[in-house]
N, C-alpha and C positions, 0 to 999 in steps of 0.2 A: 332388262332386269335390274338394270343398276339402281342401287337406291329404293328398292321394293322388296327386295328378300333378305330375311336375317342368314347369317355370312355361311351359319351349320346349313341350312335349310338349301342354300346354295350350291355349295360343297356335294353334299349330296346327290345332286340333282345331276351336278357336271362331272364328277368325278368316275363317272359310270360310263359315260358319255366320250370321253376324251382319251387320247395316250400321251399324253403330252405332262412334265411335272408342274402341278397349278400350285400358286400362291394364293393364300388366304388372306384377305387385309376389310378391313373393317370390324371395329367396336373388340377389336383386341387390348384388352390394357390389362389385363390381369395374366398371373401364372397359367390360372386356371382356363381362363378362355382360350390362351396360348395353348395349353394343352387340349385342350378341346378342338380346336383346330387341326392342331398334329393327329388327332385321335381320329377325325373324321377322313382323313387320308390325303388330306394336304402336304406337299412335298418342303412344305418352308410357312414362312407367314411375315407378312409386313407390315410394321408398327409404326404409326406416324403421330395422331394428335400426344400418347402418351409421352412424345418423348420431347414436347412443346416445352413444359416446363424445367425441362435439362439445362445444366450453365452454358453449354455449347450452346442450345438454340437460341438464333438469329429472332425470336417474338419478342413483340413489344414485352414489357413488364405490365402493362393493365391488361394486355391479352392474358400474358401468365397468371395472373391473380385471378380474371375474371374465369377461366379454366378449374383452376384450385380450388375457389368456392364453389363450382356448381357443380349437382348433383346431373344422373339421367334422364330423369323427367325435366331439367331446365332446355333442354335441347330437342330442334324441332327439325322433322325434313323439311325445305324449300327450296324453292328457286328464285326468291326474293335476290339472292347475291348471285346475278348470273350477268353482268357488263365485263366483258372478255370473254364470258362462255356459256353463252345464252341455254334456257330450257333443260339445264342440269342442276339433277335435283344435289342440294350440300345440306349437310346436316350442320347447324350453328346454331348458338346459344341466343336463347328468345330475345335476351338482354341485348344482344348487336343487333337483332332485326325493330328491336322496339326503338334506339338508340339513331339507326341510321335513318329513321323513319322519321325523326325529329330533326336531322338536320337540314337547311335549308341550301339548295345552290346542287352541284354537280359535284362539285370536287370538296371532298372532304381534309386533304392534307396533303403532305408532302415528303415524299420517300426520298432518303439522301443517300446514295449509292456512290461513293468516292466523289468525283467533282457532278456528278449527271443528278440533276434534284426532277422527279418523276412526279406529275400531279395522279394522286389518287382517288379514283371517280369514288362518288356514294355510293351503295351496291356493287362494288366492283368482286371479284375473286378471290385475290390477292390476299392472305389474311397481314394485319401489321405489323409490319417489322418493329427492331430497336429503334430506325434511325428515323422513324415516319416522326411529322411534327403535323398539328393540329387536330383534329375532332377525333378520338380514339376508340 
């Protein structure tokens, strides 16, 4: 089911199903959907891309910009970025999968984690940190 049903439609389906308290997570970014969640009978809910562009998060700045400008229809399911975790569908902005598709070679940059400098594959998982240098 992952990656093929909208999160209500979901909820639904399992919440009837289950005794256990489930979390709601996907395409939460508003009050409203937040509440929609809680409404459907979600015992909590967990918010992630919205909270990319916060001062705390660890994203590149061109990840954060390229977020802020785009709307819901810029955004595609694929498995295009699956090197670490093959055949899992992610949902990512058409502009990264159009972007990575242009570059040439395996490894697109390099992630700097205190002294440890980590090469990052094209299509890889991982979305960009601050500290990544090269093709962004």
């Amino acid at each position: 089911m992952r990656g093929t049903l909208p999160l209500l439609v979901l909820l639904d389906d399992l919440l009837d199903r289950v005794e256990v308290p489930v979390i709601g997570a996907g395409g939460i970014g508003t009050a409203r959907a937040l509440a929609a969640t809680l409404a459907c009978g979600a015992a909590g809910a967990r918010i992630g891309t919205r909270l990319v562009a916060s001062k705390e998060s660890g994203a590149h700045p061109a990840c954060i910009d390229a977020l802020l400008r785009a709307g819901a229809s810029d955004a595609e399911l694929t498995t295009v970025f699956s090197v670490g975790w093959p055949n899992v569908p992610l949902r990512v902005l058409r502009s990264c999968i159009d972007a990575a598709g242009l570059v040439e070679g395996d490894v697109v940059g390099e992630e700097h984690l205190g002294p440890s400098v980590i090469p990052v594959p094209r299509f890889g998982i991982a979305p960009p940190g601050r500290t990544l240098t090269g093709t962004i």
